[in-house]
C-alpha positions as protocol buffer text, in pm:
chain_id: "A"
residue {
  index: 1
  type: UNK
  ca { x: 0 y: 0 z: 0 }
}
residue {
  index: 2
  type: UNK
  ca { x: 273 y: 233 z: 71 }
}
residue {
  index: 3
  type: UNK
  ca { x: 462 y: 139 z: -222 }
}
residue {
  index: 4
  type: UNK
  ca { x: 162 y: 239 z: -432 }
}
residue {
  index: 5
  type: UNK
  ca { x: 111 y: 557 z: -238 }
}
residue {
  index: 6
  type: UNK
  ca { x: 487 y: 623 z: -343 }
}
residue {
  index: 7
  type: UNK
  ca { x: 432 y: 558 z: -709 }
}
residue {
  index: 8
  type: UNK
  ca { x: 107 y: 781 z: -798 }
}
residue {
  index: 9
  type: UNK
  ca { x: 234 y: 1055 z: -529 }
}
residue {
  index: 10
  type: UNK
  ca { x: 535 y: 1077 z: -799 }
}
residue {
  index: 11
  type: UNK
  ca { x: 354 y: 1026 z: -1058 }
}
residue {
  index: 12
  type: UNK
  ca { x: 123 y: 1320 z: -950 }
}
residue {
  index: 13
  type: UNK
  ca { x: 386 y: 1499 z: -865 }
}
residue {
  index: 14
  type: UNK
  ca { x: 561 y: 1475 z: -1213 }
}
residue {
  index: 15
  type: UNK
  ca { x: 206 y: 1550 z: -1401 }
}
residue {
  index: 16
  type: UNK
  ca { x: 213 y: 1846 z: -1194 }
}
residue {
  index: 17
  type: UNK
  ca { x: 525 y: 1968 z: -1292 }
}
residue {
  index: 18
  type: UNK
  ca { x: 424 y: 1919 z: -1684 }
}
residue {
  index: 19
  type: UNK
  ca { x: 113 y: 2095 z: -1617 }
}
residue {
  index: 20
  type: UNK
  ca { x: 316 y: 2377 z: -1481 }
}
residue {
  index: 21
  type: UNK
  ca { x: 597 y: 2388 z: -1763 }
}
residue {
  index: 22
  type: UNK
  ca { x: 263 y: 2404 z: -2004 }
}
residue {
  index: 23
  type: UNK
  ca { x: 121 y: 2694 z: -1829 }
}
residue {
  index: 24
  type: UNK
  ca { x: 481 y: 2898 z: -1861 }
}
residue {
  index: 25
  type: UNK
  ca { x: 519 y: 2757 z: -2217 }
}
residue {
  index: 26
  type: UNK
  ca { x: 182 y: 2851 z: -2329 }
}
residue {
  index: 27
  type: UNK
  ca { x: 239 y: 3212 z: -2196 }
}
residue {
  index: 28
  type: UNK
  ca { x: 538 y: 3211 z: -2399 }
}
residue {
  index: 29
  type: UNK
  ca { x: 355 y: 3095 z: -2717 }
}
residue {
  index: 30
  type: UNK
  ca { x: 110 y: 3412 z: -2668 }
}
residue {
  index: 31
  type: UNK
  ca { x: 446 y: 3612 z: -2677 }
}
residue {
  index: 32
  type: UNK
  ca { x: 539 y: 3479 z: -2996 }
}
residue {
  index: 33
  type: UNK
  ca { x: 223 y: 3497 z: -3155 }
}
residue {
  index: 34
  type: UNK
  ca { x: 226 y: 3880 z: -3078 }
}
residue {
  index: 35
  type: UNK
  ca { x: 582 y: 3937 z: -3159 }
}
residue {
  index: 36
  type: UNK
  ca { x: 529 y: 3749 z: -3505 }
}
residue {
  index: 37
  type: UNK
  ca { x: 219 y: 3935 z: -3599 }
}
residue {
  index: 38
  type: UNK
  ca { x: 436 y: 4317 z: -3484 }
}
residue {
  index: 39
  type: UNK
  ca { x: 765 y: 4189 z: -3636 }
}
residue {
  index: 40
  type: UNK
  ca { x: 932 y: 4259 z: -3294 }
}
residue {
  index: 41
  type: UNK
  ca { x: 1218 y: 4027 z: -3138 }
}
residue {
  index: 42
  type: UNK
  ca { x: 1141 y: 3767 z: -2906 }
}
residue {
  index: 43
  type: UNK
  ca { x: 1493 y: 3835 z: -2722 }
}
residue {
  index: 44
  type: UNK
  ca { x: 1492 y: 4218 z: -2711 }
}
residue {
  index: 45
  type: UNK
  ca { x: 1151 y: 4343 z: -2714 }
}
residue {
  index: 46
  type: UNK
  ca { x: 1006 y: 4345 z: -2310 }
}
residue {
  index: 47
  type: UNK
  ca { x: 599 y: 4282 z: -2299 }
}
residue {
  index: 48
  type: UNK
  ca { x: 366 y: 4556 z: -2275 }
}
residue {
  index: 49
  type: UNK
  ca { x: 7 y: 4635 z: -2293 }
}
residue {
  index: 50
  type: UNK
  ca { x: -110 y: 4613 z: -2657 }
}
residue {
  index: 51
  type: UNK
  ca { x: -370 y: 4886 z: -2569 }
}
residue {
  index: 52
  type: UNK
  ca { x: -132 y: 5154 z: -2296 }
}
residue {
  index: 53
  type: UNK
  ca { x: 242 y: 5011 z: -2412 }
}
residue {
  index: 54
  type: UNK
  ca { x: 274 y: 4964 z: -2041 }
}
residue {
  index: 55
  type: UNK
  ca { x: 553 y: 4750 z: -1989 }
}
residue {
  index: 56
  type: UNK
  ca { x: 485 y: 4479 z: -1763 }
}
residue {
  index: 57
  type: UNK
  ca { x: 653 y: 4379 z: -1470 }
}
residue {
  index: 58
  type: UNK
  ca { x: 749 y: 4032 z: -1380 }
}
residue {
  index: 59
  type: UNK
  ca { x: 451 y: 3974 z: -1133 }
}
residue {
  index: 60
  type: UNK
  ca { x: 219 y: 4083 z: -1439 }
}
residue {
  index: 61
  type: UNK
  ca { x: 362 y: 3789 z: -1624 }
}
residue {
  index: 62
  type: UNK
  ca { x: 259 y: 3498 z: -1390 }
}
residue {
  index: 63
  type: UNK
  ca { x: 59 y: 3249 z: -1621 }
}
residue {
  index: 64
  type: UNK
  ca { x: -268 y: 3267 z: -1542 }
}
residue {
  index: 65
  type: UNK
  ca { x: -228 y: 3393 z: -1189 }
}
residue {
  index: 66
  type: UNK
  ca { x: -113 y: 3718 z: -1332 }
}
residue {
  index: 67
  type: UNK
  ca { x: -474 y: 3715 z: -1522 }
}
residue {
  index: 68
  type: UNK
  ca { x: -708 y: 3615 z: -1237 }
}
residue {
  index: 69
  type: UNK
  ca { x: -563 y: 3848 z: -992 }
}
residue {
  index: 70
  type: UNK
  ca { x: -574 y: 4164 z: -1224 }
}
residue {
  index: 71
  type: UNK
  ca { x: -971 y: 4036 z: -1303 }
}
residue {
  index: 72
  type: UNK
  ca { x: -817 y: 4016 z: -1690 }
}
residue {
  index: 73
  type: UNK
  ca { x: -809 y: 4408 z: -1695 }
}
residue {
  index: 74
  type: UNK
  ca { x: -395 y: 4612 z: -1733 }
}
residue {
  index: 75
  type: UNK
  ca { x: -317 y: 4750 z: -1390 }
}
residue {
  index: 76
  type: UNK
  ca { x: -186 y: 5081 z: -1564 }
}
residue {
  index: 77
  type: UNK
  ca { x: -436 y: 5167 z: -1814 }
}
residue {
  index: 78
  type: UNK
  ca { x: -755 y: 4941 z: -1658 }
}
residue {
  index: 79
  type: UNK
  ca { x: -816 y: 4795 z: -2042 }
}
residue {
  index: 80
  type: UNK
  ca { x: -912 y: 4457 z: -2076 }
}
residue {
  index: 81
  type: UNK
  ca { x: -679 y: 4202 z: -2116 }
}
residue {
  index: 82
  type: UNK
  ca { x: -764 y: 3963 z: -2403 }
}
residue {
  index: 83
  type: UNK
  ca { x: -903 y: 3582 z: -2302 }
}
residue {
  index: 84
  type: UNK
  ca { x: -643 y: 3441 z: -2512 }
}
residue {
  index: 85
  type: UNK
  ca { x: -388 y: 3466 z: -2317 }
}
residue {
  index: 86
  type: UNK
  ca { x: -502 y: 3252 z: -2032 }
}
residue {
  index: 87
  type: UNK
  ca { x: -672 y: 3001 z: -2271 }
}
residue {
  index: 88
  type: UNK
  ca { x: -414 y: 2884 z: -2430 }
}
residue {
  index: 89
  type: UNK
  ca { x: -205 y: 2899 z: -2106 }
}
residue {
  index: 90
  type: UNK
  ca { x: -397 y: 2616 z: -2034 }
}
residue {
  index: 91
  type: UNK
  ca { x: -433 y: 2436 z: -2344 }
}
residue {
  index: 92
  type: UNK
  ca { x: -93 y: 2397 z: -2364 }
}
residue {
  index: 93
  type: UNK
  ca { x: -103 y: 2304 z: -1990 }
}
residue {
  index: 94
  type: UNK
  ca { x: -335 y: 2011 z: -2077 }
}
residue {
  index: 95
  type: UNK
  ca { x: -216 y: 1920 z: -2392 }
}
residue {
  index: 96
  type: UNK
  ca { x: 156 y: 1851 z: -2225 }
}
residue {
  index: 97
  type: UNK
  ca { x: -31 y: 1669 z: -1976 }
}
residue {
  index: 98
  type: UNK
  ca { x: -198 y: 1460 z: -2275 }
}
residue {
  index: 99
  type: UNK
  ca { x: 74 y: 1392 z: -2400 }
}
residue {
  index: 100
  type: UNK
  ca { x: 271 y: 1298 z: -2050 }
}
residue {
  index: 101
  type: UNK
  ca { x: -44 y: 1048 z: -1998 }
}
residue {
  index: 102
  type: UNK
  ca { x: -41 y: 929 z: -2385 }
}
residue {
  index: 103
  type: UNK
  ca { x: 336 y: 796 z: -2400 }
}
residue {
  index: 104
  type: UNK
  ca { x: 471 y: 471 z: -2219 }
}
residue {
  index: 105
  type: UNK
  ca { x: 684 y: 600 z: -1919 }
}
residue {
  index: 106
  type: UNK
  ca { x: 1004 y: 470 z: -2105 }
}
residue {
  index: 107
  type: UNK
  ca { x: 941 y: 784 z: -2359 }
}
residue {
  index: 108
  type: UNK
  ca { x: 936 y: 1029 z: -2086 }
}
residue {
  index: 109
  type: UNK
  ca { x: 1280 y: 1198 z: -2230 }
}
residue {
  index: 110
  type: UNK
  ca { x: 1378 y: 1304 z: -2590 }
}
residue {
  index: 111
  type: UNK
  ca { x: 1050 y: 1176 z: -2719 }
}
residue {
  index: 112
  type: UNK
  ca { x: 810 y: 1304 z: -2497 }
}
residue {
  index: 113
  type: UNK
  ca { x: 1070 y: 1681 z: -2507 }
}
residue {
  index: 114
  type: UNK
  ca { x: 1003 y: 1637 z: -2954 }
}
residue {
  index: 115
  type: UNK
  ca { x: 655 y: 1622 z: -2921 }
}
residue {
  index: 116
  type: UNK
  ca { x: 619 y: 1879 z: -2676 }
}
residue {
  index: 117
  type: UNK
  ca { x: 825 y: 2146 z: -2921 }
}
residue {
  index: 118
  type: UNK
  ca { x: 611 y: 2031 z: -3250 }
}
residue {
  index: 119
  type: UNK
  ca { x: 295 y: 2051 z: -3064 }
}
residue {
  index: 120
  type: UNK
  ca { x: 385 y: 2439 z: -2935 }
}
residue {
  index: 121
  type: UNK
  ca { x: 476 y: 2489 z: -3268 }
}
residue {
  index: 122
  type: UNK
  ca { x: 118 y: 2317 z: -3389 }
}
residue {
  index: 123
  type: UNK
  ca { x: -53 y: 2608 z: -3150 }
}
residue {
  index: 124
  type: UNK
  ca { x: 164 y: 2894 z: -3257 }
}
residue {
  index: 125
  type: UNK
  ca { x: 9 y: 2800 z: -3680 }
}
residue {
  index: 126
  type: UNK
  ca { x: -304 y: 2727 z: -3487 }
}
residue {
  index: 127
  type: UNK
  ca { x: -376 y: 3037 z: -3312 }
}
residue {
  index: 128
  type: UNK
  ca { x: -165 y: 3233 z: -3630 }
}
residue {
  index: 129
  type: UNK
  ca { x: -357 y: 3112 z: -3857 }
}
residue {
  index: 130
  type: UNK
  ca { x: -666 y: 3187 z: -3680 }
}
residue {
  index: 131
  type: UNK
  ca { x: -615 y: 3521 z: -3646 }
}
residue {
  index: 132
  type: UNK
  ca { x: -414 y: 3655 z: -3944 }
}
residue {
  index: 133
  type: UNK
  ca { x: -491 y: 3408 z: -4232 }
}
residue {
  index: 134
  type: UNK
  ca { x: -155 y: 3316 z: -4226 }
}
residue {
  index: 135
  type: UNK
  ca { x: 102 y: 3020 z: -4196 }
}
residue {
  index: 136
  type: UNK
  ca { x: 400 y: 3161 z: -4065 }
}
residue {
  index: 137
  type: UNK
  ca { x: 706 y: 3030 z: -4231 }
}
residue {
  index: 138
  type: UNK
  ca { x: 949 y: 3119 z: -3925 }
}
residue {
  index: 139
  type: UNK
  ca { x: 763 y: 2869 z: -3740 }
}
residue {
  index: 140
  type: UNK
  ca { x: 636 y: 2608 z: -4037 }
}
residue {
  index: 141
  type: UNK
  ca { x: 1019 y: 2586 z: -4163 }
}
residue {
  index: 142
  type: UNK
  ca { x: 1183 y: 2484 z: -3849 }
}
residue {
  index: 143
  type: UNK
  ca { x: 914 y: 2243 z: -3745 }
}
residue {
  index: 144
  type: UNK
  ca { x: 949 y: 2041 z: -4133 }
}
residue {
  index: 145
  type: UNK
  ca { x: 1305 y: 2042 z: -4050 }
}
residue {
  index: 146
  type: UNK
  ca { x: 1260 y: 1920 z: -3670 }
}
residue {
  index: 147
  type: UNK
  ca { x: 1004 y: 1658 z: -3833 }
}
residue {
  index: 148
  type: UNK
  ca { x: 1249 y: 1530 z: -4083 }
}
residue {
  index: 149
  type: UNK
  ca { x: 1553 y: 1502 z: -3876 }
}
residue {
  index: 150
  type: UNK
  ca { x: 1362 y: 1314 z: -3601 }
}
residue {
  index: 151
  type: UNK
  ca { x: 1223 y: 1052 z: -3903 }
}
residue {
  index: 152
  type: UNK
  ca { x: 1564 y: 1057 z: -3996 }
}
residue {
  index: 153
  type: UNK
  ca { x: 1761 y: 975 z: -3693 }
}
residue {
  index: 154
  type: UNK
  ca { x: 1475 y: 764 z: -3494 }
}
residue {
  index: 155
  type: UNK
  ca { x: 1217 y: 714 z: -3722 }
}
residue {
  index: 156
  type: UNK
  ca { x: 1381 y: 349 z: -3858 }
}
residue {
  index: 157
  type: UNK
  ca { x: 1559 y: 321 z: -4201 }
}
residue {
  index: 158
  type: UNK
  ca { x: 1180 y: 153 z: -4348 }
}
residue {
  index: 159
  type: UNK
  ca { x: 979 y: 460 z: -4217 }
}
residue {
  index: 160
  type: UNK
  ca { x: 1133 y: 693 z: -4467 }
}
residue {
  index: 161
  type: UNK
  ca { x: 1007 y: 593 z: -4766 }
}
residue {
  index: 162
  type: UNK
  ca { x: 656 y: 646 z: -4633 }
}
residue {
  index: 163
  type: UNK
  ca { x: 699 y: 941 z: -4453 }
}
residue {
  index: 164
  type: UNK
  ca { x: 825 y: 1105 z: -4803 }
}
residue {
  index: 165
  type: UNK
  ca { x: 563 y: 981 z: -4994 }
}
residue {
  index: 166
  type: UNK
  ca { x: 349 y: 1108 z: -4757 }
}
residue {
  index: 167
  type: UNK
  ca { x: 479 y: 1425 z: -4764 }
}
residue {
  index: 168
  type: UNK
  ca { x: 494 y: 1481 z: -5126 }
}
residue {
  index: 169
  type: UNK
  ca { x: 139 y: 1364 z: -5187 }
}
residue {
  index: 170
  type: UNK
  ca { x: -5 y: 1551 z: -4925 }
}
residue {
  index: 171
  type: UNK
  ca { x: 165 y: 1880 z: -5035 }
}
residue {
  index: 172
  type: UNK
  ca { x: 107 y: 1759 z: -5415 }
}
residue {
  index: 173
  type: UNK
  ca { x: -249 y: 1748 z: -5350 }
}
residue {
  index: 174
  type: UNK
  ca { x: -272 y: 2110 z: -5214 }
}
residue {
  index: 175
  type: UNK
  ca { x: -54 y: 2259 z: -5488 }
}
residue {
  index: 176
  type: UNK
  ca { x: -337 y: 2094 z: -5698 }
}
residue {
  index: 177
  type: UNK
  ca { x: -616 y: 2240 z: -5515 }
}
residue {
  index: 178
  type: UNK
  ca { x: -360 y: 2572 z: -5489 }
}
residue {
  index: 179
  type: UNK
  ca { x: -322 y: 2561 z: -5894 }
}
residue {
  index: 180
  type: UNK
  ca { x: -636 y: 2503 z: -5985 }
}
residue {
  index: 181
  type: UNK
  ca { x: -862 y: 2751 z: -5781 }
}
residue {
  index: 182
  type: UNK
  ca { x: -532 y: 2998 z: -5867 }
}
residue {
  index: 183
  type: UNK
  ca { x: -504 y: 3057 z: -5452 }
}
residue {
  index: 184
  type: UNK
  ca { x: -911 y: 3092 z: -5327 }
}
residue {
  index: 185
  type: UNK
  ca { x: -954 y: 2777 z: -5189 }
}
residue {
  index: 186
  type: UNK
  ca { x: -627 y: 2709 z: -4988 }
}
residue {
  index: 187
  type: UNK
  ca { x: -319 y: 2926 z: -4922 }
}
residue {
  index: 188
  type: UNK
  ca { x: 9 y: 2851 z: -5059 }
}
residue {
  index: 189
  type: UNK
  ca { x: 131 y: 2784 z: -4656 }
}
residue {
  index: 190
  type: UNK
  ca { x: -112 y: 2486 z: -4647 }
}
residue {
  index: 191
  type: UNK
  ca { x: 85 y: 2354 z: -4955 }
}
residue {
  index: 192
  type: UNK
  ca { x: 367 y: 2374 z: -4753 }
}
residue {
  index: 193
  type: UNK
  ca { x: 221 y: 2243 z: -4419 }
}
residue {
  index: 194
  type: UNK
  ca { x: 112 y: 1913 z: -4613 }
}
residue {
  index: 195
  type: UNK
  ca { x: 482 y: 1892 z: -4649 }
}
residue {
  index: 196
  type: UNK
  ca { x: 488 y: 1865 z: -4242 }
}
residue {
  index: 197
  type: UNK
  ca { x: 169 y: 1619 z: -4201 }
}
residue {
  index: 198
  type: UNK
  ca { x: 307 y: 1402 z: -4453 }
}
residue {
  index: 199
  type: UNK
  ca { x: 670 y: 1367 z: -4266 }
}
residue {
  index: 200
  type: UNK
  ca { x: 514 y: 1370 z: -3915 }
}
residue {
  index: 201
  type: UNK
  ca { x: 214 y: 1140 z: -3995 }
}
residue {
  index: 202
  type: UNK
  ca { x: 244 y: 892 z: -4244 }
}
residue {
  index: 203
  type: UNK
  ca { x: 107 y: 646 z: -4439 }
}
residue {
  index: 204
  type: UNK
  ca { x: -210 y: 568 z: -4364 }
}
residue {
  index: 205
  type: UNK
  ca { x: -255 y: 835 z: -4084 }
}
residue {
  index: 206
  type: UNK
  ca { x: -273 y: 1116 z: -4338 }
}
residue {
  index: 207
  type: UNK
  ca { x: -532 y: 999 z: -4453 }
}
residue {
  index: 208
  type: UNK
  ca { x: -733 y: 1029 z: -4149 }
}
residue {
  index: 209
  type: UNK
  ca { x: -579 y: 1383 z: -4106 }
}
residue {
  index: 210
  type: UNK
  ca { x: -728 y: 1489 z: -4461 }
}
residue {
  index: 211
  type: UNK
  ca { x: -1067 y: 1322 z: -4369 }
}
residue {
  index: 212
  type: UNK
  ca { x: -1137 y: 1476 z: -4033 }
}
residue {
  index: 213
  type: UNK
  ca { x: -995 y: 1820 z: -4154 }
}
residue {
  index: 214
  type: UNK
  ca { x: -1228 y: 1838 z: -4435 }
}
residue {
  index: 215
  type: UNK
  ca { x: -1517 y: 1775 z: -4230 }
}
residue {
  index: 216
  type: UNK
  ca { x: -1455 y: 1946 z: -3924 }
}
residue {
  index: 217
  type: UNK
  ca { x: -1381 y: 2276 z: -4170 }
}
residue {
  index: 218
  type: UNK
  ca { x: -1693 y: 2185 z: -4329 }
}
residue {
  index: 219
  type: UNK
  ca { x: -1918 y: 2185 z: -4020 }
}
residue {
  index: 220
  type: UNK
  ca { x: -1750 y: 2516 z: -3942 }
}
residue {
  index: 221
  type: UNK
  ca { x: -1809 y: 2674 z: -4239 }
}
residue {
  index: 222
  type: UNK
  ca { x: -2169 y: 2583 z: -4286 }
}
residue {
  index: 223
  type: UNK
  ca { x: -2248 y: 2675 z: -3947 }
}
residue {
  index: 224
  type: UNK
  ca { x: -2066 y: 2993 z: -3977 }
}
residue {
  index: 225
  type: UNK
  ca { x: -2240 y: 3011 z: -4360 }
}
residue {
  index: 226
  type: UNK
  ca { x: -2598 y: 2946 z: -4099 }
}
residue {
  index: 227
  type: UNK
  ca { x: -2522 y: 3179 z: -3848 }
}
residue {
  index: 228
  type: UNK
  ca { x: -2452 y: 3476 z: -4111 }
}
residue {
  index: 229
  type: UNK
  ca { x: -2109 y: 3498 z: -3974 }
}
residue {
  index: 230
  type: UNK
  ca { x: -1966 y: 3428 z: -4326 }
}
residue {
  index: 231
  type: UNK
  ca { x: -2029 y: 3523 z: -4663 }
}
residue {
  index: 232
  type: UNK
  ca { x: -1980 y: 3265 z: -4927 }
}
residue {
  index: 233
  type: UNK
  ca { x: -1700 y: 3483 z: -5000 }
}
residue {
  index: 234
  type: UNK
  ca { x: -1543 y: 3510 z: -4721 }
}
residue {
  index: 235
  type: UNK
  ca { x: -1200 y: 3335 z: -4586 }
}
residue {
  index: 236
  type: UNK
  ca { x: -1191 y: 3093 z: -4401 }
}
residue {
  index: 237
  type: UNK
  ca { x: -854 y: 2984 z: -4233 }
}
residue {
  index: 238
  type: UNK
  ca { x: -773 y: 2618 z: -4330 }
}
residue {
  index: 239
  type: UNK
  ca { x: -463 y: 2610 z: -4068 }
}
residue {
  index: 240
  type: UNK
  ca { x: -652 y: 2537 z: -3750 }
}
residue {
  index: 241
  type: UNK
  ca { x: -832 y: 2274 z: -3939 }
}
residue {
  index: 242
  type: UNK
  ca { x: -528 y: 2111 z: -4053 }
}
residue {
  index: 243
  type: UNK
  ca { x: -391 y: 2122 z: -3696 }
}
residue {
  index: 244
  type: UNK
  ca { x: -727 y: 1982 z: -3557 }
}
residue {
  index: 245
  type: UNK
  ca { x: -728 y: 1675 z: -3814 }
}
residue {
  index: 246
  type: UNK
  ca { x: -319 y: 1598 z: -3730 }
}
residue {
  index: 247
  type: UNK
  ca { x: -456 y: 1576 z: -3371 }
}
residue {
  index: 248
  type: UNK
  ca { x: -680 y: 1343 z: -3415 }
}
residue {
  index: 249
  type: UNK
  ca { x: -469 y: 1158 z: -3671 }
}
residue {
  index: 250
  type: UNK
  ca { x: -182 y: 1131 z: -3467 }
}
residue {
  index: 251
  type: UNK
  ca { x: -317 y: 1019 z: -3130 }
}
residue {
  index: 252
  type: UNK
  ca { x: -613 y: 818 z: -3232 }
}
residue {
  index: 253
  type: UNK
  ca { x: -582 y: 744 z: -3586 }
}
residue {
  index: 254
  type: UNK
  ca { x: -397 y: 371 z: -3559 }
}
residue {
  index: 255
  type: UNK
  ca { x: -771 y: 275 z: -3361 }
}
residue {
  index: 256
  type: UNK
  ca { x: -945 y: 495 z: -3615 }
}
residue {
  index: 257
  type: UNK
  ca { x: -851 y: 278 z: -3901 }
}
residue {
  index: 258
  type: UNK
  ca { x: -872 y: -32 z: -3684 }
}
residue {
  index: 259
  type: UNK
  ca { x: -1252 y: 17 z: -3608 }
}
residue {
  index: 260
  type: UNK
  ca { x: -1323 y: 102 z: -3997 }
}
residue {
  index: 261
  type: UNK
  ca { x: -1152 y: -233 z: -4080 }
}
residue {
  index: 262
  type: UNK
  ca { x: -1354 y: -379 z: -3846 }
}
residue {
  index: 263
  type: UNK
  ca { x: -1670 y: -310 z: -3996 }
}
residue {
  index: 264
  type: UNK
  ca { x: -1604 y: -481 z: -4333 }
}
């Protein structure tokens, strides 16, 4: 009994540690979303108040606390602070956590530290994306090149093949879809982001990537189409979608495919 007290008292302890590490990492994620989006350095630049330029002070930069204690409003200037901030504070604060709970304890090192840096990277194009229609390439380029290296060097000599013609199909068929609609459907950075599914994924998983990112952006759309939020016209940001369908591709596509094969 006390053995197993030890064991999930360290194990709690360690989850809380990742939660914690997600909470700073996430704040710094908002940081380099802004700093992206103003062209500013992420080294030199200090953080101020989009609305005052207040710059803030350490205790102003607590990760959530920081938020809840100020009641989301800038000490100096009283304007509101935005809710993205702490939200994806604490996505990345679960996700880490997700991904602590989703890998064999064995993995808990250089594995568990990879996906951790291309899933920040996954929320910086998310929450990009989102906002200015956008891929960024000083995020997109190092994460292909993270990608590829770890296929490279851990992936297994048999995995490459795939994971190349994964890549070049996927980005293949979004230059198509790029080429044809001459750059009104998808943006050029999606062509370049299949590049990054394909490596990362796989063969068969990017399959179920493309599947559940056309119909998630689908159900969007139409209920944004329903809702009068959008205009036929109107642009839609594929990114998010394409980081919502690797999700679900990555982490529960192998039982995905399983269950379809199941049924025939």
């Amino acid at each position: 009994m006390e053995v197993r007290f030890v064991f999930w008292y360290a194990v709690g302890m360690e989850m809380l540690l990742v939660f914690v590490f997600g909470l700073a990492l996430g704040s710094f994620l908002n940081v380099v979303v802004c700093r992206l989006a103003e062209g500013a350095s992420l080294v030199f630049d200090r953080s101020r108040c989009p609305q005052c330029a207040h710059t803030l002070a350490w205790y102003e930069l607590v990760p959530l606390v920081s938020f809840v204690v100020q009641r989301a409003r800038c000490r100096a200037c009283g304007g509101r602070i935005a809710w993205q901030y702490p939200l994806v504070e604490l996505a990345t604060a679960f996700l880490f956590v997700f991904i602590y709970n989703f890998l064999p304890s064995y993995y808990h090192g250089w594995e568990m530290a990879y996906l951790f840096a291309v899933w920040s990277a996954l929320l910086i194009i998310f929450l990009f994306d989102l906002k200015h229609y956008i891929i960024p390439n000083k995020v997109l380029y190092p994460l292909i090149a993270v990608v590829a290296a770890h296929m490279f060097f851990g992936g297994g000599f048999m995995a490459i093949p795939y994971a190349l013609i994964s890549a070049l199909s996927a980005a293949g068929f979004f230059l198509a879809l790029y080429l044809v609609s001459r750059g009104t459907w998808i943006g050029f950075g999606d062509v370049k982001f299949g590049i990054f599914m394909g490596l990362f994924l796989g063969f068969p998983l990017i399959v179920v990537a493309f599947f559940f990112s056309y119909l998630i952006g689908a159900i969007i759309g139409s209920a944004l189409l329903v809702l009068h939020s959008k205009k036929l016209q109107s642009q839609i940001p594929f990114g998010p979608f394409l980081v919502v369908g690797t999700f679900i591709a990555y982490f529960y596509g192998s039982n995905i495919i399983q269950w379809y094969l199941n049924i025939f």
